[in-house]
KOLKOLVEX-917450 format. One record per residue (C-alpha): residue in three letters; x negated, y negated, z. Coordinates in steps of 0.05 Angstrom, whole numbers, padded with zeros to 5 digits, always signed. Layout:
N
ALAXYZ
...
END
This chain:
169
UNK+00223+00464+00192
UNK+00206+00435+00255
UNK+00251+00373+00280
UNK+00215+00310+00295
UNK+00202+00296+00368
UNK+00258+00247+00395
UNK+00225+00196+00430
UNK+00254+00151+00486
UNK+00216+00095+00492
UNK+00211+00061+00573
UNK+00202-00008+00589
UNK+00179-00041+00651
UNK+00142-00087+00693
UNK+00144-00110+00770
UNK+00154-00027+00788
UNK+00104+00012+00839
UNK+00073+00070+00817
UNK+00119+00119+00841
UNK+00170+00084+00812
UNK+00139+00091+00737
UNK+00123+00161+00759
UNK+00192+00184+00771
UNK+00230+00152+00707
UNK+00165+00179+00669
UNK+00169+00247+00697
UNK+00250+00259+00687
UNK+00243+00222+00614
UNK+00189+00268+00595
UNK+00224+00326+00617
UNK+00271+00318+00552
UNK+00237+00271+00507
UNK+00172+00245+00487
UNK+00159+00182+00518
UNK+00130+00122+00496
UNK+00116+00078+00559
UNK+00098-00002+00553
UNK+00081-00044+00611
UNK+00115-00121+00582
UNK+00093-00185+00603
UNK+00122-00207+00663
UNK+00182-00261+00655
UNK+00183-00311+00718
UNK+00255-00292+00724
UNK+00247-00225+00749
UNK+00207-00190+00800
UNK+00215-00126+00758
UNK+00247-00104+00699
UNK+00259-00033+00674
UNK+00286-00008+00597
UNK+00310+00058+00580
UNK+00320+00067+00508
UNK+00349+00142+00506
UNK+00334+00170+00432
UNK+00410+00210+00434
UNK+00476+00177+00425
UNK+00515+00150+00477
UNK+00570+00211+00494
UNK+00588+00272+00528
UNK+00524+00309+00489
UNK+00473+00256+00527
UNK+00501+00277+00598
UNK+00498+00349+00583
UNK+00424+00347+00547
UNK+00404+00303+00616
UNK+00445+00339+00669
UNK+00461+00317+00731
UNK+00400+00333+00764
UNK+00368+00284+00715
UNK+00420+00222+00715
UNK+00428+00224+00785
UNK+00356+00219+00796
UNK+00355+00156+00744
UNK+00407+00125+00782
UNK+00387+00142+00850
UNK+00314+00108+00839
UNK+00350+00048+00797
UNK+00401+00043+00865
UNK+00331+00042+00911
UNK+00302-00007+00868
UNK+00359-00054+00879
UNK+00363-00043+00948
UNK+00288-00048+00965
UNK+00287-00115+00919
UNK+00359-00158+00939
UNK+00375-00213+00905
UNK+00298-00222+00888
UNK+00310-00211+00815
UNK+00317-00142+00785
UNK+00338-00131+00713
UNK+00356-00065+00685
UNK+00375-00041+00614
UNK+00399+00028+00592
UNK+00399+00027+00512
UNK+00435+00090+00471
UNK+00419+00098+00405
UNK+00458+00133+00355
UNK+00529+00117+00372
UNK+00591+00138+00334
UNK+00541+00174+00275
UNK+00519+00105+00263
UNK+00447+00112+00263
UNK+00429+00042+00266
UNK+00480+00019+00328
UNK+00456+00014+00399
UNK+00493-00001+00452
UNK+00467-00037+00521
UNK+00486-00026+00583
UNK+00456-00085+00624
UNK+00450-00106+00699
UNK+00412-00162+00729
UNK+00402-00188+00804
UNK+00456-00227+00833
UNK+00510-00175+00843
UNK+00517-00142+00922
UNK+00488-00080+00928
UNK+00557-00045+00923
UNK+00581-00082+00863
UNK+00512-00055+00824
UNK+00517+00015+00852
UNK+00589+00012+00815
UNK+00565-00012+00756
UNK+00504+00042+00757
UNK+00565+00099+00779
UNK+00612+00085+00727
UNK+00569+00079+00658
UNK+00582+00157+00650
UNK+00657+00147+00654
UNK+00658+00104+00595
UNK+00635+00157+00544
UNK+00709+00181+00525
UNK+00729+00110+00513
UNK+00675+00071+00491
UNK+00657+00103+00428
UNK+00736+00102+00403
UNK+00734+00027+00422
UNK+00680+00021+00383
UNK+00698+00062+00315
UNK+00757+00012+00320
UNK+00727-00050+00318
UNK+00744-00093+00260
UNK+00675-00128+00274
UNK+00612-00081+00248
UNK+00548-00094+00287
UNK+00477-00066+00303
UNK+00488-00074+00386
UNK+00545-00068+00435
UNK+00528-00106+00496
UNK+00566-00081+00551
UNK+00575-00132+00615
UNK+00594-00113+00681
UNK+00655-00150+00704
UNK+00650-00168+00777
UNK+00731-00182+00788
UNK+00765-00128+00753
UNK+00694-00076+00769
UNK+00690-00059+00689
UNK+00640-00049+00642
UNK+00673-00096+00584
UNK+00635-00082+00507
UNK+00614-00148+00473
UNK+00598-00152+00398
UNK+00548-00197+00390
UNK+00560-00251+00342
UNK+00518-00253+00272
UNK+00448-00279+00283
UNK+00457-00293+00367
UNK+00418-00250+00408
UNK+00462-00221+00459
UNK+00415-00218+00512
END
């Protein structure tokens, strides 16, 4: 029996070619990729989503390899740097987290923060994956998403449960 394709589905608008091009080409490399070009939103000069089909944990960073994530963040660190403050917004959605099928969690960064400050946030959403999940399996509240907020003044990536009905965006 053959497994169904896993399909990661990518986001975007504002982005230059080679931009699409790259996260197309290292998605695709894994998964099959279903790509959408959104309306643009007057906030942003650009906006790219990642929605990896695989679960958020040590198995996604050993099915991408470092090759792969490096590559991701590099061009997501270029983006920011080539745009400023002019309005970038970036989410990274995991599916599949803590064998719940249905939970995502959402790592997400928008213009504003210095170039440093976003590189951090970028470096350290693959040293979360030992703690995050346990965090998670612990919470007293069950939700669908996990928004997960980069904290400027203690440099964290701090998990927020949405409340019932409010979109956490």
């Amino acid at each position: 029996m053959q497994r169904p394709a896993r399909i990661a589905l990518f986001r975007y608008f504002g982005l230059s070619p080679l931009e699409i091009e790259i996260i197309y080409n290292t998605l695709s490399s894994l998964f099959s990729v279903q790509e959408e070009n959104v309306p643009s939103d007057s906030n942003y000069l650009s906006f790219v989503e990642i929605q990896f089909p695989v679960s958020y944990s040590d198995s996604f960073f050993l099915l991408l390899g470092a090759d792969r994530w490096n590559k991701i963040k590099g061009l997501l660190k270029e983006m920011k740097r080539r745009r400023g403050n002019k309005g970038l917004k970036v989410s990274l959605v995991f599916c599949d987290v803590s064998a719940d099928p249905n939970l995502k969690v959402v790592f997400s960064l928008k213009s504003g923060k210095g170039l440093s400050q976003y590189d951090n946030a970028l470096e350290k959403i693959e040293y979360l994956v030992d703690t995050l999940p346990i965090q998670i399996a612990n919470s007293l509240v069950k939700t669908e998403r996990v928004d997960c907020v980069y904290d400027e003044s203690s440099l964290k990536w701090i998990p927020q449960n949405p409340h019932d009905g409010e979109d956490a965006r």
